[in-house]
C-alpha positions as CSV (number, residue, x, y, z in Angstrom):
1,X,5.3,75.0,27.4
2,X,4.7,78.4,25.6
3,X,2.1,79.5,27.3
4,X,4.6,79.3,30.4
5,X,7.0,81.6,28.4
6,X,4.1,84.0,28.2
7,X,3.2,83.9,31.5
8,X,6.6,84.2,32.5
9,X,7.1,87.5,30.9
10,X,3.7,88.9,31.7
11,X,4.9,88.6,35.3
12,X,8.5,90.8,34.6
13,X,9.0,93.9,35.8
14,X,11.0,94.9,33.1
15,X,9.4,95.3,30.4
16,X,5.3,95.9,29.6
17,X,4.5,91.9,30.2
18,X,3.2,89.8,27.0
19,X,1.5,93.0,24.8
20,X,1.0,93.6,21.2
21,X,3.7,95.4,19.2
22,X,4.9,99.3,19.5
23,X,2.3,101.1,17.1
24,X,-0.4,98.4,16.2
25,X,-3.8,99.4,15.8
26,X,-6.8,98.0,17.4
27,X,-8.2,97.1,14.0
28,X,-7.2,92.9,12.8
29,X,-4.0,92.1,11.9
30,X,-2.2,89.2,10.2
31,X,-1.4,86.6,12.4
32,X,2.2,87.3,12.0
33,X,1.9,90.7,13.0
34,X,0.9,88.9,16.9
35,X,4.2,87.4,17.4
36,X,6.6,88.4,20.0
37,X,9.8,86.7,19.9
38,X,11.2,88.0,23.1
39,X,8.4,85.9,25.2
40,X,10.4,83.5,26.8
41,X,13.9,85.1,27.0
42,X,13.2,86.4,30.5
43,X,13.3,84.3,33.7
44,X,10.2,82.8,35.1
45,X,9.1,82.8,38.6
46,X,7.8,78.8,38.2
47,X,10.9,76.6,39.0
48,X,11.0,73.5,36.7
49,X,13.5,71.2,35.9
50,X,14.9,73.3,33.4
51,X,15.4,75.9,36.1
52,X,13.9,79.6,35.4
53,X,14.6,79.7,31.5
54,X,12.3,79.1,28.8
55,X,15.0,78.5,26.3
56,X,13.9,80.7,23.4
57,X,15.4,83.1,21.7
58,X,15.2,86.7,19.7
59,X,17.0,86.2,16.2
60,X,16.0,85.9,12.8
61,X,14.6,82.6,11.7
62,X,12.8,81.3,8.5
63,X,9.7,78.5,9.4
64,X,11.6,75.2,9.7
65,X,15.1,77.6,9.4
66,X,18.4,75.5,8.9
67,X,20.1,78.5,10.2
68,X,19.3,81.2,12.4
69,X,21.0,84.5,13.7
70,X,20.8,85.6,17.0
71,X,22.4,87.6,19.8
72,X,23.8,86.5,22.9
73,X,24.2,88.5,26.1
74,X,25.9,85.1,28.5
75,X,29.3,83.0,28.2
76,X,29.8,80.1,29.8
77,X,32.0,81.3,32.6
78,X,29.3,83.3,34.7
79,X,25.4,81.3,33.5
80,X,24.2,79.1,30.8
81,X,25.6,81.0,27.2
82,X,22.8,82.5,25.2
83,X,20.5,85.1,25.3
84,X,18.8,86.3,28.9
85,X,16.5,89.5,28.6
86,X,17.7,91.1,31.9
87,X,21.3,91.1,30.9
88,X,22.7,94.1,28.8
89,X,25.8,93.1,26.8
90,X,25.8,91.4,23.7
91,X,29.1,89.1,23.9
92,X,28.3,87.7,20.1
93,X,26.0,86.9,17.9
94,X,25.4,82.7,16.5
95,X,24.3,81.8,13.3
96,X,23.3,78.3,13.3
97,X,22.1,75.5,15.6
98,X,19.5,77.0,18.1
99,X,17.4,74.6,20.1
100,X,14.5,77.2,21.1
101,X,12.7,75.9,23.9
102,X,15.5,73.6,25.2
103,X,17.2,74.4,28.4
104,X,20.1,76.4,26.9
105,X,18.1,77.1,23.2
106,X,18.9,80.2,22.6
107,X,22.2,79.4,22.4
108,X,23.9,78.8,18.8
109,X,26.8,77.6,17.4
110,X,29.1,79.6,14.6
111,X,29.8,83.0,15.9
112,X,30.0,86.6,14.5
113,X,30.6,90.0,15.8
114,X,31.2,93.4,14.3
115,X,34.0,96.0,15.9
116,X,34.9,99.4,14.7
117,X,38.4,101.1,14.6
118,X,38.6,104.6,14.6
119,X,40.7,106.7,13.4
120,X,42.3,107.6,16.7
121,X,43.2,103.9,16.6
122,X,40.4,103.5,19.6
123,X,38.4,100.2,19.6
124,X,34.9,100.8,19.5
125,X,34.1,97.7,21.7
126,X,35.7,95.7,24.7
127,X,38.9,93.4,23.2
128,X,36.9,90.9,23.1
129,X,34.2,92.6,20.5
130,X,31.2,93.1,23.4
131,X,29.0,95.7,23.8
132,X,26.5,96.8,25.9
133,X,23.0,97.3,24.5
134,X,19.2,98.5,25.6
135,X,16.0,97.2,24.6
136,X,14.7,100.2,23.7
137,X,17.4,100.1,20.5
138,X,16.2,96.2,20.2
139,X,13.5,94.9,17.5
140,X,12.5,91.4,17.0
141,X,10.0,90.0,14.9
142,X,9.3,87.1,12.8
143,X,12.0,86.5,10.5
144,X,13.7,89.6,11.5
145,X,15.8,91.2,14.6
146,X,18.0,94.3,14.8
147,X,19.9,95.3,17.9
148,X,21.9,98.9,18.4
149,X,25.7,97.9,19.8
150,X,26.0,101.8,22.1
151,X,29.5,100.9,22.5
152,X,30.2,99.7,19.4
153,X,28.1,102.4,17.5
154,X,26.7,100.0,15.4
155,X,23.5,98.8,14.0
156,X,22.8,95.3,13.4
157,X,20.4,93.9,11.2
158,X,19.1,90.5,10.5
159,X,16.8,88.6,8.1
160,X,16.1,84.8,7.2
161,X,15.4,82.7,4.3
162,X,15.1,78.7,4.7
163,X,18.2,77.8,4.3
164,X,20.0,81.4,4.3
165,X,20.5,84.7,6.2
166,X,21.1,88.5,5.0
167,X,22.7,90.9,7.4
168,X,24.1,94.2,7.5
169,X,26.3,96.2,9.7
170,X,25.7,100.1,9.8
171,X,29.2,101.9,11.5
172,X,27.7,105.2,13.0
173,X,31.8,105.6,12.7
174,X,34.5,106.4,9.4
175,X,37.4,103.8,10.4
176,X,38.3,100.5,9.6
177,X,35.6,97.8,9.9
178,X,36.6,94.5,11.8
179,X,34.4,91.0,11.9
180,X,35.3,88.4,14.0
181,X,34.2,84.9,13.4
182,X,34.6,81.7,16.0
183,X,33.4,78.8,16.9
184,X,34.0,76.8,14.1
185,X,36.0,73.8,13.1
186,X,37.0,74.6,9.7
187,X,37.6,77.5,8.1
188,X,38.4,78.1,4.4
189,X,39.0,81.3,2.3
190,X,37.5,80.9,-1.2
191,X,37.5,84.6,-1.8
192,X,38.7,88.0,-0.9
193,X,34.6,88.1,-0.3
194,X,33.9,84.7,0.9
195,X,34.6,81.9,3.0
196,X,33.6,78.9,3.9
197,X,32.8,77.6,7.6
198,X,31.8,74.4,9.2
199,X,31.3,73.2,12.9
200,X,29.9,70.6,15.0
201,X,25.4,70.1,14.4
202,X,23.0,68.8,17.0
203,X,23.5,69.0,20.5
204,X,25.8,66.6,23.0
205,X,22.8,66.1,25.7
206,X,20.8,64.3,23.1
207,X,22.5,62.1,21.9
208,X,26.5,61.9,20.0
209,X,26.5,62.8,16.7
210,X,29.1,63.1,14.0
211,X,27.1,65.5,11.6
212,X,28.4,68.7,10.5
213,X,27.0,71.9,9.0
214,X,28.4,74.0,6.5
215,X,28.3,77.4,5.9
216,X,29.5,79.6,2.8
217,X,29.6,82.9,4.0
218,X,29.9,86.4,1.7
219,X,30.2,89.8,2.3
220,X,29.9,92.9,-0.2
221,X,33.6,94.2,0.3
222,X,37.0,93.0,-0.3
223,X,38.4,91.6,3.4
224,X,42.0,90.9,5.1
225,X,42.0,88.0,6.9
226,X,44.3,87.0,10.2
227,X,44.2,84.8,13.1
228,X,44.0,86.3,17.0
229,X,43.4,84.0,19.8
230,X,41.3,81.0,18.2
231,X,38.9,84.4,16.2
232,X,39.5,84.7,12.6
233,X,39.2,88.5,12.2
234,X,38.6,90.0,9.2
235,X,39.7,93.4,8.7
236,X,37.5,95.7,6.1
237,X,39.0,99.3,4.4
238,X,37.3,102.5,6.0
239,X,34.5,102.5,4.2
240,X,32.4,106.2,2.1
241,X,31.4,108.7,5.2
242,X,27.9,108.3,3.1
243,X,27.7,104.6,3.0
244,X,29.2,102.9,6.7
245,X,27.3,99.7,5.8
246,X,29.0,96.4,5.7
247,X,26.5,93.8,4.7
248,X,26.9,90.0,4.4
249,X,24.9,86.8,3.5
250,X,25.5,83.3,4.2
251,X,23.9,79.6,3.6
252,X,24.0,76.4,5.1
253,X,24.1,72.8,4.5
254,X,24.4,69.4,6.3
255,X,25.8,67.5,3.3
256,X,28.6,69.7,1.8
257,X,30.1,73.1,1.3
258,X,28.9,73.0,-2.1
259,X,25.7,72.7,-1.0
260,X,25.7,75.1,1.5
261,X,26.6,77.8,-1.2
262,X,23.8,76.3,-4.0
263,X,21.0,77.5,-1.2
264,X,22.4,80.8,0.0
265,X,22.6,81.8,-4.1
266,X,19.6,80.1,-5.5
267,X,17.6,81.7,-1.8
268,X,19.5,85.3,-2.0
269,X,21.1,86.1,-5.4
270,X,21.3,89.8,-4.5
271,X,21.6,92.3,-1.8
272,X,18.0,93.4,-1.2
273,X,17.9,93.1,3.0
274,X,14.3,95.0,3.1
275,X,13.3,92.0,0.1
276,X,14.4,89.4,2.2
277,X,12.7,90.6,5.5
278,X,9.6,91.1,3.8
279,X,9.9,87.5,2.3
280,X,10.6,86.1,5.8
281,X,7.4,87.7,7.3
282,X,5.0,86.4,4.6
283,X,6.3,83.2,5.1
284,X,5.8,82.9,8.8
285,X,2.6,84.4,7.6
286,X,1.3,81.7,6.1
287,X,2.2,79.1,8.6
288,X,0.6,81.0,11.4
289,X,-2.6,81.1,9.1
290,X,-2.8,77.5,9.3
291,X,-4.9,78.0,12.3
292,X,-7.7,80.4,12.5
293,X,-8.5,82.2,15.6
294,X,-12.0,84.1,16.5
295,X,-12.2,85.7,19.8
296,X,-10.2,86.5,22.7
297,X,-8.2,89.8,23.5
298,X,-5.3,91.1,21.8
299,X,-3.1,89.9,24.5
300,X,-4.3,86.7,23.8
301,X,-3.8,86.7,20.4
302,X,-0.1,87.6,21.1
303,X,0.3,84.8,23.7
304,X,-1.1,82.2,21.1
305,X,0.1,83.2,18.2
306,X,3.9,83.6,19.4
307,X,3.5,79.8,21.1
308,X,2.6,78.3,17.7
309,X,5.8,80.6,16.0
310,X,7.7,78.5,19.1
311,X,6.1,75.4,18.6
């Protein structure tokens, strides 16, 4: 089914078809260095019965990741949610319970998105937190994605652990910060820093299931919390003009809250994003070693090496 995806998107006219990364060398890379998340987010011109969507998507994920964060650029009201290459506004980004190469995969459950309040009082994103983005501002890789939000002014950053995710939020703006989290059927403040989350696992279309995920959830600065049409919106303090980050790290578990805060501090005890994204990319490293390839061109070696990161 992969090598669908990458025929798929060798075939797009948007963008430079399946092709190694921006700035690699001819001479041999790691394995890891070959994959191309984005293969299979655009639409394919061989009709199946899962329509013209590959079902993968972009965000950062950990080999055999409980959890996963990742954009998405459709809502239910005008296609199939999730993420679609030729669209160009982000509507939210999911951090759990993605289904990559399932019609509908790349969409998650658990949402998250970042605003900005100036100090004009103007929103620096739609009321209902979307922006509009471009793939030139866009970079995904194994274990890692980070996405520019041009109305939003803000840079997002992802990277994944097993059982855990890092993040950070860079405001280009001075202002109050705003998070928005929805999607979830519980939702518990433990701190002025934390909170715990949980919500509906595993998908309806195979099969009814009464499982739950939890997430414990932590960011590095004190938050207000309120309620606003079903979003639980955290409000953060204008933050130093020399430091408009906001970062955040959460875990998972489908046994308990407890658990779900055990892995995200016993995985990521400390702040150190670049640490973590190097982590993830070793990892996925050594699973993509597993198999040892000799020959072919490096377009090849992008097509197989991204079907096994799929598979």
């Amino acid at each position: 089914m992969m090598e669908n995806d990458s025929r798929e998107r060798t075939q797009s006219s948007r963008s430079a078809s399946v092709r190694t990364k921006k700035g690699l060398s001819s001479r041999r890379q790691r394995p890891v260095d070959y994959v191309d998340p984005m293969i299979g987010t655009d639409e394919t011109h061989f009709i199946s019965q899962w329509r013209s969507e590959a079902g993968t998507y972009p965000g950062a994920v950990a080999p055999h990741g409980m959890v996963q964060m990742s954009p998405e650029t459709s809502d239910d009201k005008d296609f199939l949610r999730g993420y679609y290459y030729w669209q160009d506004v982000i509507r939210r980004f999911s951090m759990t319970e993605h289904f990559s190469g399932w019609p509908n995969g790349s969409a998650g459950k658990g949402f998250m998105m970042p605003c900005a309040l100036t100090s004009d009082g103007g929103e620096g994103a739609s009321s209902n937190f979307e922006s509009r983005f471009s793939h030139d501002n866009e970079t995904a890789e194994a274990g890692y994605y980070s996405v520019y939000l041009s109305d939003s002014r803000i840079r997002c950053s992802f990277a994944a652990k097993t059982r855990s995710i890092i993040g950070r939020f860079a405001y280009e703006r001075a202002g109050k910060y705003i998070v928005a989290l929805s999607d979830f059927d519980t939702f518990e403040l433990v701190s002025d820093r934390e909170v715990a989350l949980s919500c509906a696992a595993g998908r309806p279309d195979l099969g009814k299931s009464n499982a739950k995920i939890y997430l414990h959830l932590v960011f590095d600065r004190e938050f207000e919390a309120a309620t606003l049409d079903k979003k639980h919106i955290l409000t953060f303090p204008s933050l130093a003009h020399d430091d408009n980050s906001l970062s955040f790290k959460y875990g998972g578990s489908y046994t308990s809250a407890v658990n779900a805060k055990h892995n995200l501090e016993s995985e990521i005890p400390h702040w150190n994003f670049e640490g973590v994204k190097e982590d993830a990319k070793n990892l996925w490293d050594t699973e993509l070693s597993r198999i040892e390839v000799e020959g072919g061109t490096e377009e090849n070696k992008t097509i197989f090496h991204t079907a096994f990161y799929h598979s």
